[in-house]
C-alpha positions as CSV (number, residue, x, y, z in Angstrom):
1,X,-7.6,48.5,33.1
2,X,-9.4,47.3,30.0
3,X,-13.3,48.6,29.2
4,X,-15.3,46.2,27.9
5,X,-19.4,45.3,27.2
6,X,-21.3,43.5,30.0
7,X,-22.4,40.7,29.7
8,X,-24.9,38.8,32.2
9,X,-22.3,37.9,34.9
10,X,-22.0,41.3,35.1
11,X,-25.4,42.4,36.6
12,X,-24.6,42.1,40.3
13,X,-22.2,44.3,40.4
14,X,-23.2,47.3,37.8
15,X,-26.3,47.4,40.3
16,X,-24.2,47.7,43.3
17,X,-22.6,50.6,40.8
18,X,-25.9,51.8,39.7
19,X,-27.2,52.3,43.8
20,X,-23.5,54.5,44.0
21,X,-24.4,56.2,40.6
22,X,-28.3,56.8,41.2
23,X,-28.1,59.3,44.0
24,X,-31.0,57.0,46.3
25,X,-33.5,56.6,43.3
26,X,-32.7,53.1,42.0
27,X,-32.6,52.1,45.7
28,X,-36.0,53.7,46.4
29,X,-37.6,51.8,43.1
30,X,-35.8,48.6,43.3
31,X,-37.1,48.1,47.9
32,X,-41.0,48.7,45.9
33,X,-40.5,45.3,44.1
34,X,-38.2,42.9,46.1
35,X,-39.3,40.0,47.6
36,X,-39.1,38.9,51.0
37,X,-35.6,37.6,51.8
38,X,-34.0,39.3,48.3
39,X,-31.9,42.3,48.4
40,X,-32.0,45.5,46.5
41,X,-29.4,44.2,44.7
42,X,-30.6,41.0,43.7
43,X,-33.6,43.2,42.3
44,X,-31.3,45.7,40.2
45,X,-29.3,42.6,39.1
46,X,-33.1,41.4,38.1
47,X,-34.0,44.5,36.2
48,X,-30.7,44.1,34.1
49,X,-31.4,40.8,33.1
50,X,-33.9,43.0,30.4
51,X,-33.0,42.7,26.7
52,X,-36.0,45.2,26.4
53,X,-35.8,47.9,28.8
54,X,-33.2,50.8,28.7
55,X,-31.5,49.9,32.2
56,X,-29.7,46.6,31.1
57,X,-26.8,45.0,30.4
58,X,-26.9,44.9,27.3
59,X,-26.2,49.2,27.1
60,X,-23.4,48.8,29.8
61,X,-19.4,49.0,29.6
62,X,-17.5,48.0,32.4
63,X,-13.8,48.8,33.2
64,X,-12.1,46.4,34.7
65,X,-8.9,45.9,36.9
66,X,-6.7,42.5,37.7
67,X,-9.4,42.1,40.5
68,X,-12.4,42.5,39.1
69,X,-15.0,45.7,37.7
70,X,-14.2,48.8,39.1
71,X,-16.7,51.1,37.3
72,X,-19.5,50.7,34.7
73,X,-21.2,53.5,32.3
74,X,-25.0,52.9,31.1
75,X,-25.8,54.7,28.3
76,X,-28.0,54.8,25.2
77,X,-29.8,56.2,22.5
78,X,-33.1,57.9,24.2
79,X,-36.5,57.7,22.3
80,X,-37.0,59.9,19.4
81,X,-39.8,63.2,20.3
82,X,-42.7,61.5,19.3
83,X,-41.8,58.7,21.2
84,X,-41.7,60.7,24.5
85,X,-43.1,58.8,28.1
86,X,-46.2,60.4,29.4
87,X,-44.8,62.7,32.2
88,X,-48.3,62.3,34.2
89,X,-47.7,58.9,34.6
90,X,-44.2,59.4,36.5
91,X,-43.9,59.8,40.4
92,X,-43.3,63.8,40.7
93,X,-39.7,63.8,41.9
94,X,-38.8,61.4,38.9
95,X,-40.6,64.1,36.6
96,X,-37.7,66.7,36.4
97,X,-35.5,64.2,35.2
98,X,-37.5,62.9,32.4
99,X,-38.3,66.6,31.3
100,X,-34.6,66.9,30.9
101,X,-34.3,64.1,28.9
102,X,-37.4,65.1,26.7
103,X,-35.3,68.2,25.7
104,X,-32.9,66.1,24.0
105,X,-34.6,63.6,21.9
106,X,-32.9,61.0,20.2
107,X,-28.8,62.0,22.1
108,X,-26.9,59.5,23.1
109,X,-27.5,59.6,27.0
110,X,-25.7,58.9,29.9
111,X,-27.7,57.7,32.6
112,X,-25.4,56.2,35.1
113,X,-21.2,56.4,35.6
114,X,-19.8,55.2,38.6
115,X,-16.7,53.5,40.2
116,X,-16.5,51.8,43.6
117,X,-14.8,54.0,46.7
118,X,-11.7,51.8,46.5
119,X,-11.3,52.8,42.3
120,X,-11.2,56.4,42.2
121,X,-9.4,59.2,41.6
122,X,-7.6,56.7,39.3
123,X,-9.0,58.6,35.5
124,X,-11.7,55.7,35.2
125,X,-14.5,57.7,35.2
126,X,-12.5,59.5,32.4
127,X,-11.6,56.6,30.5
128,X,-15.1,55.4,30.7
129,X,-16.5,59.0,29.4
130,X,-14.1,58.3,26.8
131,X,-15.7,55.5,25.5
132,X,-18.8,58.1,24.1
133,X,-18.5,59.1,21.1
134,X,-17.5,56.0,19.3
135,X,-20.6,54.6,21.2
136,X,-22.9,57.2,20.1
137,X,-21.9,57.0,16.5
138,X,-22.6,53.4,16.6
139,X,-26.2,54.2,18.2
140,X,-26.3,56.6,15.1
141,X,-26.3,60.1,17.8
142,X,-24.4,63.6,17.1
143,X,-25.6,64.6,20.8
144,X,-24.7,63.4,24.2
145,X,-26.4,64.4,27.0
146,X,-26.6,64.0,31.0
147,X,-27.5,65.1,33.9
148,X,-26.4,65.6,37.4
149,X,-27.4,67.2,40.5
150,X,-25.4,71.1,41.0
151,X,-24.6,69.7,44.4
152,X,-22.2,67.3,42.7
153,X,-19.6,69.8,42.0
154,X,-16.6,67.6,41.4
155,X,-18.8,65.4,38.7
156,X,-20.3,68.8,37.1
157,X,-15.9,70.0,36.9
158,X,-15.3,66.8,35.2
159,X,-18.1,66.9,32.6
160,X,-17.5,70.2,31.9
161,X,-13.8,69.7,31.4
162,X,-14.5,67.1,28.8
163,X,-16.6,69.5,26.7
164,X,-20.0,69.2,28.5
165,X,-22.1,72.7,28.3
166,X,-24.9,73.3,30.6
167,X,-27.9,73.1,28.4
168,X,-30.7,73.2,30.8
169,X,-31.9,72.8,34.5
170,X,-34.8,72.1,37.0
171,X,-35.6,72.2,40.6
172,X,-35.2,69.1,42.4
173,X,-38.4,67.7,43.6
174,X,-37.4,66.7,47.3
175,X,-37.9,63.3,48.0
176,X,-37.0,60.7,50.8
177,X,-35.0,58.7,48.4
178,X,-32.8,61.5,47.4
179,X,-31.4,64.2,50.5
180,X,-31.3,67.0,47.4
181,X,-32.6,70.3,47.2
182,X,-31.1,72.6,44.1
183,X,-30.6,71.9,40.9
184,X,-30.6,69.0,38.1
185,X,-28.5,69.9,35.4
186,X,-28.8,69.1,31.9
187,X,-25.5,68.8,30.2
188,X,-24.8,68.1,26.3
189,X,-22.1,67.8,23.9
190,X,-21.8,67.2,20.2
191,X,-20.5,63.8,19.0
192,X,-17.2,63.5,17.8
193,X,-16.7,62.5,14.1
């Protein structure tokens, strides 16, 4: 298993990851804008195409076995406080999240880690967690941060066991492209040096 940077013929398949990783919202965004005939993820492929935006490939690492990628982790520096996104602009389920994030201004953040079904329980996840700190340093960060939902137990055990304290929380904001009600949790860690 070796991790590596994505490049472009990467794209299809971190958005397959990112539809397992996005608990339902990439999948509710990404049906808005496709075009007759193209599938969600030919859209999240699309989208990661960016060399501007956030969500690209460009601040993705992919693990990959013999037969192809078996996981991905997005993750990047978010905008410094004064550069914060207007919350009222922001669909209201979407808003919690983004609050979360505005807590930690300018951490290294983890927005998406996932493997595909036949990949895990192998330590890729771990591996791909493990990648962090060197990433952060380079993005000049002493904070991670990321969140999950409190229903994800198993991902909450595994963040935690890596040094991940709960820093804050909010009510989910139910929505048909997520079936959650309880918590998302706000997790941080200091950078390694």
């Amino acid at each position: 298993m070796q991790i590596r940077k994505a490049t472009k013929d990467d794209v299809l398949a971190v958005a397959r990851l990112a539809l397992i990783a996005g608990e339902g919202i990439p999948a509710w965004f990404w049906a808005g804008s496709a075009k007759p005939g193209e599938t969600i993820e030919e859209v999240g492929a699309k989208r990661l195409l960016s060399e501007q935006e956030n969500f690209s490939y460009r601040n993705v690492h992919v693990a990959e076995s013999g037969d192809g990628i078996a996981g991905m982790i997005l993750a990047y520096r978010l905008p410094d406080a004064e550069d914060a996104e207007n919350l009222d602009e922001l669909p209201g389920f979407i808003r919690p999240l983004v609050e979360l994030e505005q807590r930690v201004p300018a951490s290294f953040y983890i927005n998406m880690i996932a493997t595909f079904p036949e990949y895990r329980n192998q330590s890729i996840g771990t591996r791909l967690m493990g990648t962090v700190d060197d990433l952060a340093r380079q993005a000049g960060c002493t904070l991670s941060s990321l969140q999950v939902f409190d229903q994800n137990r198993a991902a909450l055990r595994l963040y935690q066991r890596l040094g991940y304290s709960v820093l804050d929380r909010r009510l989910v904001v139910p929505h048909e492209s997520h079936p959650y009600d309880g918590h998302i949790v706000l997790l941080t860690r200091a950078v390694a040096s």
